[in-house]
N, C-alpha and C positions, 0 to 999 in steps of 0.2 A: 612587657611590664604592664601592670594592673593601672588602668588609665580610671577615676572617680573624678563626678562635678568636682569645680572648686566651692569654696564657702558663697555662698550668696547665690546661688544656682547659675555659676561661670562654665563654660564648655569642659568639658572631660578633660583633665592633664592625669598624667603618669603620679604615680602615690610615691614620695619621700619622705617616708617614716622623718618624724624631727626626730627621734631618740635611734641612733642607726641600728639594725638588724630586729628593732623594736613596732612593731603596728598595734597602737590602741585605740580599741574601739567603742563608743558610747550607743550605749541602745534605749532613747525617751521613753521610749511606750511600749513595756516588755510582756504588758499583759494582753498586748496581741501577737497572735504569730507571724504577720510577715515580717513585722521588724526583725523579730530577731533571726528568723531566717534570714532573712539579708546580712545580719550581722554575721551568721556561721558562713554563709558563700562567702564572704569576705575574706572571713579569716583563712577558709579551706583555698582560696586562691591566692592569698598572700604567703601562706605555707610554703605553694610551690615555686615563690620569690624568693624562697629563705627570709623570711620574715616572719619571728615571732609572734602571733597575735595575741591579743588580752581584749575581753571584753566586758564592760562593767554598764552595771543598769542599776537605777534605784528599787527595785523590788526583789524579791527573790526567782532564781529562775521556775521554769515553769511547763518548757516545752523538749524535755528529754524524749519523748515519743515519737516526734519530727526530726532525731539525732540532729539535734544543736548540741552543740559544745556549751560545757559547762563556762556559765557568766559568774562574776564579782559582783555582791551587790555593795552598791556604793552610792550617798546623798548623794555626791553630786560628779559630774564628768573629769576625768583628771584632765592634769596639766601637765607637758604638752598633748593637746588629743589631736590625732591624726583625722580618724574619720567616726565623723556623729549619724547615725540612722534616728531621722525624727522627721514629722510631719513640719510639712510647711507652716510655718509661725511660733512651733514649740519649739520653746528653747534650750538648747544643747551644748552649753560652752562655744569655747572657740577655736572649734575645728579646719583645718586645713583643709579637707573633702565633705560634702555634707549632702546624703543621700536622704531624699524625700520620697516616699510608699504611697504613691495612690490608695485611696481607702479600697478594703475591701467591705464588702458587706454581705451576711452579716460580718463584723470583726473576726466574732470565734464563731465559726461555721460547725456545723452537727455534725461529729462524725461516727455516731452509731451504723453497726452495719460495714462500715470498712476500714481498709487500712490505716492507718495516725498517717502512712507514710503517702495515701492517697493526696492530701491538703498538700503535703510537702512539692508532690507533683504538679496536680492541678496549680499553686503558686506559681511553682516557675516555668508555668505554661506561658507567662503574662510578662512583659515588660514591667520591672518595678515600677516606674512611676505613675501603670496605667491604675485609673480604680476600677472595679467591674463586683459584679454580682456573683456571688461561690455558689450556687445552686444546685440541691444532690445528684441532676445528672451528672452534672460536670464532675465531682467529686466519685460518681459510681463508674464513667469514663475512666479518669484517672488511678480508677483501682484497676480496671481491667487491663488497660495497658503496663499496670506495674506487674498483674500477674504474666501477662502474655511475655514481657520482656523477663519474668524470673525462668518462664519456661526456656525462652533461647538459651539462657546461662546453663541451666541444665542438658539443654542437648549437645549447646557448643562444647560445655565441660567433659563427655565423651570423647573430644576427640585429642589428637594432639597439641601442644604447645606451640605456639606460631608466633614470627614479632609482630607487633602493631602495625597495623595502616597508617605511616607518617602524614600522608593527607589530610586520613578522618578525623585525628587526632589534633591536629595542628587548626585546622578547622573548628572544631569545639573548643579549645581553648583558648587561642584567638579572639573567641564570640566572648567568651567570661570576663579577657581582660579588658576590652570595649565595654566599660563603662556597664559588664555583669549582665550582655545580651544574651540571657537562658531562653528565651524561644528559639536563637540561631543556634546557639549550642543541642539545643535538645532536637532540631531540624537536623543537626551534623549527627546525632545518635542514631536517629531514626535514618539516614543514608549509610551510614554504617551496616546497620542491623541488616537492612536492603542488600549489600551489595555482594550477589552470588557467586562475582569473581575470587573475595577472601575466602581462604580456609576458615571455616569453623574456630578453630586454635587463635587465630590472628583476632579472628571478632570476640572471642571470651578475652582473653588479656586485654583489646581496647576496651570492652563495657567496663572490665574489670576496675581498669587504670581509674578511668573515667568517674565513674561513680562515687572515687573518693571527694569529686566534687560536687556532685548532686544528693551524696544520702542519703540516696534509694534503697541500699542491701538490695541491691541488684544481685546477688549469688547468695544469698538467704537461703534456698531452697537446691542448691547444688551437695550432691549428697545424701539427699532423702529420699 
C-alpha cells in the first residue's frame, strides 16, 4: 500500500482515501513542474491500488509534455482531500497526507535542445523533498540515459515475450510505495536493465510494465 507524510510533516502511514475507491489530489503551485509531477506519480501509483485519482489545481494545466495527467482547475482544494502537493507554509486545505517539493532551481528549467521528458527524468533522479540545482548537464545526462534506455526497448522488442522478473519488479514498486523513493526505484531499473541472466523478453515487459509509473515512453521508439 502507498505509504504518504501525515498532515503536518508526521512519518509516512499508508493512504485511506476518505471517499472509498476515491484518491483526491491538490496541486498549490501548478506553475512549476515538480509539483505536479509528484501529483501524476501519485495518482499512477494509486491506480495500481485501485484507486481513482482526481487532481485539481487553481490554474490551468500546463505540463502535458512531462505526460501529467490531465488536472481540474479549481479555486480552491476540495473537500474531503486526501493528499495536498505544496511547499512548506502554502496553504492547501486539509489534507490527510501532505507532500512538501524541495525547490528546484531554476523552478522551470531550459529545456531547449532536449527531451520535455529529459526534466521528467532528471526530477525523479532526486528525493522529493530534496532541493538541488537542474543544471543543463544534468538535464543533457538525463536525455542521454532516456535515449540509451529507448535503445534497450528496441533491441529487447526483437526477441521473445518472457514473464517479468518478480524481484526487480517488486523492488521498484516497493520503493514508489515508501513514501514515492524514485531514486530507489529507478536504482531497481537500472539492475534490471543490468542483469544478463534475464531474457531480453523478461526485461522489455518489466521496463514495459514499469514505465507506466515513471512516464518515460520508454518504447517510443520500438518499431521504427
Amino acid at each position: 500500500m502507498l505509504a504518504l507524510p501525515g498532515s503536518g510533516n508526521t512519518p509516512a502511514t499508508p493512504v485511506r482515501p476518505a471517499r472509498p475507491g476515491e484518491l483526491r489530489i491538490w496541486v498549490a503551485s501548478p506553475e512549476q513542474p515538480r509539483p505536479c509531477l509528484l501529483a501524476d506519480l501519485v495518482s499512477r501509483v494509486a491506480e495500481r491500488h485501485h484507486l481513482r485519482a482526481s487532481v485539481s489545481q487553481p490554474a490551468p494545466p500546463r505540463w502535458d509534455t512531462l505526460n501529467v495527467h490531465p488536472a481540474e482547475e479549481s479555486a480552491s482544494p476540495p473537500e474531503p482531500l486526501d493528499v495536498a502537493v505544496a511547499a512548506a507554509g502554502e496553504p492547501a486545505g486539509s489534507p490527510a497526507h501532505r507532500i512538501e517539493p524541495g525547490e528546484v532551481r531554476p523552478p522551470v528549467p531550459y529545456l531547449a535542445g532536449v527531451d520535455p521528458l529529459a526534466l521528467r527524468l532528471a526530477l525523479l533522479q532526486h528525493p522529493y523533498r530534496t532541493g538541488f540545482t537542474l543544471g543543463r548537464d544534468d538535464l543533457a545526462a538525463a536525455d542521454t540515459l532516456l535515449t540509451h534506455w529507448r535503445g534497450l526497448m528496441q533491441h529487447w522488442a526483437l526477441s521473445p515475450s518472457r514473464p517479468m522478473c518478480a524481484e526487480h519488479v517488486s523492488d521498484f514498486l516497493g520503493a514508489l510505495d515508501d513514501d514515492l523513493d524514485t531514486p530507489s526505484a529507478l536504482t531497481a531499473l537500472r539492475e534490471l536493465a543490468a542483469d544478463e541472466e534475464l531474457a531480453d523478453g523478461s526485461r522489455f515487459e518489466a521496463f514495459a510494465y514499469l514505465d507506466r509509473f515513471l512516464g518515460l515512453d520508454l518504447a517510443r521508439d520500438v518499431g521504427r
